[in-house]
C-alpha positions as CSV (number, residue, x, y, z in Angstrom):
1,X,-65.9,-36.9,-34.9
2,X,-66.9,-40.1,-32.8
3,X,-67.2,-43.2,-34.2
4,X,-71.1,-43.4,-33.1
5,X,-71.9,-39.7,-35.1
6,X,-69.2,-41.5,-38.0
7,X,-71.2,-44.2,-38.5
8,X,-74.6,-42.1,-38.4
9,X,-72.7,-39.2,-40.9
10,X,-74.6,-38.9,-44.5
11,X,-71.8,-39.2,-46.2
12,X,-70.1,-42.9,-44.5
13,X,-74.4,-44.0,-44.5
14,X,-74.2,-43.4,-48.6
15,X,-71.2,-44.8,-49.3
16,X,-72.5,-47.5,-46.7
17,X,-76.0,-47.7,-48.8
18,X,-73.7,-48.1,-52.4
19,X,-71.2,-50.6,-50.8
20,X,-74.4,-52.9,-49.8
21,X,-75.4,-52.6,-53.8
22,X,-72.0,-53.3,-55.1
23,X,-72.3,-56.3,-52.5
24,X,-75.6,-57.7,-54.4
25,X,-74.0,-57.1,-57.5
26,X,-71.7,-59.7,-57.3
27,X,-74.6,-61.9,-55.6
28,X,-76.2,-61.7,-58.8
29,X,-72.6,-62.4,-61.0
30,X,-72.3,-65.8,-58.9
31,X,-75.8,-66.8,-59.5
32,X,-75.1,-66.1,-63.3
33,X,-71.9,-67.6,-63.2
34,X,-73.8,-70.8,-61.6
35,X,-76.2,-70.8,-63.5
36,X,-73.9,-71.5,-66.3
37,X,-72.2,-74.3,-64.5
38,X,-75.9,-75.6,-64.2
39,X,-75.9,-75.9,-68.2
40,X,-72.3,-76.6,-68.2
41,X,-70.7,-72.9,-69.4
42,X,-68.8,-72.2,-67.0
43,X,-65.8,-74.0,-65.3
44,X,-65.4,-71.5,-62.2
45,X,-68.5,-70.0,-59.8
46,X,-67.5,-68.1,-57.2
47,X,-67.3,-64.8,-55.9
48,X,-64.2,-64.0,-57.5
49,X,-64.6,-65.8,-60.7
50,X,-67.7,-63.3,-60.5
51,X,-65.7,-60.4,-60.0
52,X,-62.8,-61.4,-62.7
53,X,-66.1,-62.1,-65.2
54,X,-66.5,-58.3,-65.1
55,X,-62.8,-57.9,-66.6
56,X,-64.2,-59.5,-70.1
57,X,-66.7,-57.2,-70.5
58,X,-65.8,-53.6,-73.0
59,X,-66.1,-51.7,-69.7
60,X,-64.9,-54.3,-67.3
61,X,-61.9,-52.7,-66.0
62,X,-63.9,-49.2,-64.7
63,X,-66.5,-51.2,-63.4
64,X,-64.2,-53.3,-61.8
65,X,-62.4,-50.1,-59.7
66,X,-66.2,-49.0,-59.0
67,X,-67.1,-52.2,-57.7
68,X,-63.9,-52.3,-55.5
69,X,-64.8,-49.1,-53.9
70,X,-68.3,-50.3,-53.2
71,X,-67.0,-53.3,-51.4
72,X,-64.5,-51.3,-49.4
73,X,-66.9,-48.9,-48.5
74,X,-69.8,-51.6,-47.7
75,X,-66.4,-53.4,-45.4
76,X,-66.2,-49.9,-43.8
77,X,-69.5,-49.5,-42.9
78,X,-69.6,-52.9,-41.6
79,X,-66.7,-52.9,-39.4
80,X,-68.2,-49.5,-37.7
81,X,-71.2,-51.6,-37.3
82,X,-69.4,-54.0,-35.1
83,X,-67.6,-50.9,-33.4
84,X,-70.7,-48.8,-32.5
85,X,-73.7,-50.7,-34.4
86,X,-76.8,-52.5,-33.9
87,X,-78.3,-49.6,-30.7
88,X,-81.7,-50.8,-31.8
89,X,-80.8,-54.6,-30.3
90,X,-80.9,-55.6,-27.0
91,X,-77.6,-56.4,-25.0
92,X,-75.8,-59.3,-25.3
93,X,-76.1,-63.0,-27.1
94,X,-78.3,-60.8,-30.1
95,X,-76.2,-57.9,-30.1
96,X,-73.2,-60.0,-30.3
97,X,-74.5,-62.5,-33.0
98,X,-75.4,-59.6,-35.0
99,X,-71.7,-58.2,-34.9
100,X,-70.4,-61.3,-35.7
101,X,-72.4,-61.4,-38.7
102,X,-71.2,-58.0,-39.4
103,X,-68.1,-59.1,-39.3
104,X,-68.3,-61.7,-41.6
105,X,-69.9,-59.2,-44.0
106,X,-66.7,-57.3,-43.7
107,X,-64.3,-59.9,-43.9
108,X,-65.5,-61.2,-47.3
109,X,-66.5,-57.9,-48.4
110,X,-62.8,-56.1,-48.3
111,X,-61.3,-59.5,-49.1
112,X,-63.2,-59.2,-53.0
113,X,-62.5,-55.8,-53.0
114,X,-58.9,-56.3,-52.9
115,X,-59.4,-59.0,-55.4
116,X,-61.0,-56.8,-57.7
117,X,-58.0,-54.3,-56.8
118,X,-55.8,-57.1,-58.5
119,X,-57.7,-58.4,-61.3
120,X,-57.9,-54.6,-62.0
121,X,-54.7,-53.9,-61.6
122,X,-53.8,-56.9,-64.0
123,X,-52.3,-58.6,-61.0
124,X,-54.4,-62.4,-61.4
125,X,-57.3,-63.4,-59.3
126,X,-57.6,-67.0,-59.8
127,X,-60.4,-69.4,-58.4
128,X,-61.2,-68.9,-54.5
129,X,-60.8,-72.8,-54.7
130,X,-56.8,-72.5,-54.9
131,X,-56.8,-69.5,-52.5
132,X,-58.6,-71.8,-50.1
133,X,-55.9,-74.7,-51.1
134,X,-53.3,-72.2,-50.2
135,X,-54.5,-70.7,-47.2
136,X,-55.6,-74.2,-45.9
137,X,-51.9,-75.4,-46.7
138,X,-50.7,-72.8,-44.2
139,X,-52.5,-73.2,-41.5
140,X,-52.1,-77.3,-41.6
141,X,-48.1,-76.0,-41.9
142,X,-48.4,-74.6,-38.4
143,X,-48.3,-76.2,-35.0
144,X,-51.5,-77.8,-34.4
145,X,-52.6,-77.0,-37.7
146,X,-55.8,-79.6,-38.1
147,X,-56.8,-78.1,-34.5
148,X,-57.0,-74.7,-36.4
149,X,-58.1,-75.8,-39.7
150,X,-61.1,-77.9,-37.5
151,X,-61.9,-74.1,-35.9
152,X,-62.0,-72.3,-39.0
153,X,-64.3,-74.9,-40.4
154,X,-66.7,-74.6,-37.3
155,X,-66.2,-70.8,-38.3
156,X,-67.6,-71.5,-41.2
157,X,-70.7,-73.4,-40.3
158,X,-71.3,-71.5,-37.8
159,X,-71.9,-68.3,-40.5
160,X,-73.5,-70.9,-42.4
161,X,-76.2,-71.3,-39.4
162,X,-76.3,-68.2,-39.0
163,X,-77.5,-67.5,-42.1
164,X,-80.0,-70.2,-42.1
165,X,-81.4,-69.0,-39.0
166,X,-81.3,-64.6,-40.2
167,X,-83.2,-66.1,-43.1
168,X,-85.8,-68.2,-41.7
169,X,-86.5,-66.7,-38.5
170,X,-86.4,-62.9,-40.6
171,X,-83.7,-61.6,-38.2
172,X,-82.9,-59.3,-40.8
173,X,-86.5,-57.7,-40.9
174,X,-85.1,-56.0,-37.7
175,X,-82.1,-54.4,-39.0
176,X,-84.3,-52.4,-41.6
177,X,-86.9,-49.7,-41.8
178,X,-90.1,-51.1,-42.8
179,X,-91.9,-48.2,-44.0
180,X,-89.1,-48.0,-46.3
181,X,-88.8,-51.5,-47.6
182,X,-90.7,-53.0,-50.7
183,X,-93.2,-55.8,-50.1
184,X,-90.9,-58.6,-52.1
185,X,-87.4,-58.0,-50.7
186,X,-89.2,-59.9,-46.9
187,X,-89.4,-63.4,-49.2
188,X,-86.5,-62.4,-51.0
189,X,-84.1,-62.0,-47.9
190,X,-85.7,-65.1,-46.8
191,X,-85.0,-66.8,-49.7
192,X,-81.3,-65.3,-50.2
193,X,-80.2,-65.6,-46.5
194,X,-81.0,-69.6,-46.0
195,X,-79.5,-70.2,-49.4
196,X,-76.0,-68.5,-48.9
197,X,-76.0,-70.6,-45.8
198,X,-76.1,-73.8,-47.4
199,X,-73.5,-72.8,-49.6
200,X,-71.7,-71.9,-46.8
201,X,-72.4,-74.6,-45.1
202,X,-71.0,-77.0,-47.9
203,X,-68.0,-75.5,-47.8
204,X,-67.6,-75.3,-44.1
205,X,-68.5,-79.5,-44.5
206,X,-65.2,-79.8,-46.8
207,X,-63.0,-77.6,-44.8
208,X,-63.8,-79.7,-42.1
209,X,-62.7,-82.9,-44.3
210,X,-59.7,-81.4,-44.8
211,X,-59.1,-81.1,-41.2
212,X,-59.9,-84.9,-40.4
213,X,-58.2,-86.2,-43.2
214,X,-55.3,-83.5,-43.0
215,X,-55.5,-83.0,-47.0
216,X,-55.2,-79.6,-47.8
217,X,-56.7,-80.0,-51.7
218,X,-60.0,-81.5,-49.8
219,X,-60.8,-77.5,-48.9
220,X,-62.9,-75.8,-51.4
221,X,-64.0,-72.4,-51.5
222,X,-68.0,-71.5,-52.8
223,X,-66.6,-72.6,-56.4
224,X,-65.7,-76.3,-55.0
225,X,-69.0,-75.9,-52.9
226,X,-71.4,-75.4,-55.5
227,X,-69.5,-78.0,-57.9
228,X,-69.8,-80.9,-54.8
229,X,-74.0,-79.8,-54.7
230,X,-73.7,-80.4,-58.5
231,X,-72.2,-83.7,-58.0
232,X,-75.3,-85.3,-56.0
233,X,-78.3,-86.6,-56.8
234,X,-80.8,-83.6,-58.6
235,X,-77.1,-82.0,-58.1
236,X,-78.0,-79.7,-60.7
237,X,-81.6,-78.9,-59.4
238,X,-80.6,-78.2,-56.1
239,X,-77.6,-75.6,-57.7
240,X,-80.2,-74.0,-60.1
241,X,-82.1,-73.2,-56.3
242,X,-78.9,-72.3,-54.5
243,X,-77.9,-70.0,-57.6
244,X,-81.6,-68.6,-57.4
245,X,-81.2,-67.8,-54.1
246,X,-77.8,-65.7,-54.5
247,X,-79.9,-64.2,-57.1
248,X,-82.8,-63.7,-54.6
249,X,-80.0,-62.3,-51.8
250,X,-78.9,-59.5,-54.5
251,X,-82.1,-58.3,-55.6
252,X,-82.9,-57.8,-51.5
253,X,-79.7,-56.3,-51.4
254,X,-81.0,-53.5,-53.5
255,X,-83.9,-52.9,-51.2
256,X,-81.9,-53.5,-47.9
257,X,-79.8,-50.6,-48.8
258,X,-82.3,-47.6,-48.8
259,X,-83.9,-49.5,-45.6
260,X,-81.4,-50.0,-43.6
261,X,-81.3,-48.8,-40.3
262,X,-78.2,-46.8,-38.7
């Protein structure tokens, strides 16, 4: 089987279609989760404090093996995106931004899969903000570490833009089947799309702070993110959008998935 008629098969399309669910599921667990830092109820916001909030509940633990094979297969799908994805976009810059994005998708995708694996498993899962600590550590540990800290955070923002841009441009509108798509889920993915940015973007600001100032604890993941949008002025009004927004990006999540094309 080629990877083109894989990607296209029924069966890698539905586990495709219930990874993109299991990926707006935990869209909606961090805009809970921030919504309770909003009323101060919660000391940890991110995507895996979302997933290891799952591991409370009565049925937590099955749900939690059902949302890591969502995630894995929505990574899946993904990554044959990138390989043999996208035919409906013209060569080149778009075609290429659009794999990127993909890729991205992917990357954090299978990374809170395996974290659900763990937290599962029994094996920990703490906040994304020391896993960013840790993995910053490293990299700053290497030869010319700031250089490649200073990349990963222009990594970041550039997702962040990307995002932005997908949401208020309505890239995404192309990458689904209209016919097929509910009226709401166009100001939803709107909505969603430029708010993950500026998450994103926060924490792509902080990563590159630890890069300048060669600090390490300075790098924050979404948790650290959405606390620092907290800490400004209408800190707390601007979360309660950002956390709408995640909301906003899993609900079109659910609609994206019987819509999209490929």
């Amino acid at each position: 089987m080629g990877m083109a008629h894989l990607r296209t098969h029924k069966a890698t399309q539905a586990l495709g279609r219930f990874g993109m669910i299991c990926y707006g599921v935990v869209h909606l667990l961090v805009a809970w989760l921030a919504i309770q830092l909003v009323f101060g109820e919660s000391e940890q916001a991110d995507q895996k404090g979302a997933v290891g909030s799952l591991a409370q509940t009565q049925v937590g633990p099955v749900l939690l093996w059902v949302l890591a094979i969502g995630l894995f297969a929505y990574g899946l799908w993904q990554i044959l995106m990138i390989i043999n994805g996208y035919t409906w976009v013209e060569k080149g810059r778009k075609r290429f931004l659009r794999k990127f994005g993909a890729g991205s998708r992917a990357f954090v995708a299978i990374s809170l899969g395996i974290s659900a694996v763990q937290i599962a498993a029994g094996s920990g899962g703490g906040s994304s903000n020391d896993t960013t600590k840790e993995g910053t550590a490293k990299l700053m540990s290497q030869p010319f570490g700031q250089i490649l800290v200073g990349i990963l955070a222009l990594i970041i923002l550039g997702v962040a833009v990307a995002a932005v841009r997908r949401g208020v441009k309505k890239l995404f509108l192309e990458d689904l089947d209209r016919s097929r798509l509910p009226k709401p889920a166009e100001p939803l993915g709107v909505f969603g799309h430029s708010s993950k940015g500026v998450a994103y973007g926060i924490i792509g600001v902080l990563v590159g702070v630890a890069a300048i100032n060669a600090e390490p604890g300075d790098a924050k993941g979404l948790d650290g993110a959405l606390k620092a949008l907290q800490a400004q002025t209408f800190g707390s009004v601007l979360l309660f959008i950002v956390a709408l927004g995640f909301a906003a990006y899993g609900v079109y999540s659910f609609a994206a998935a019987r819509a999209h094309k490929g």
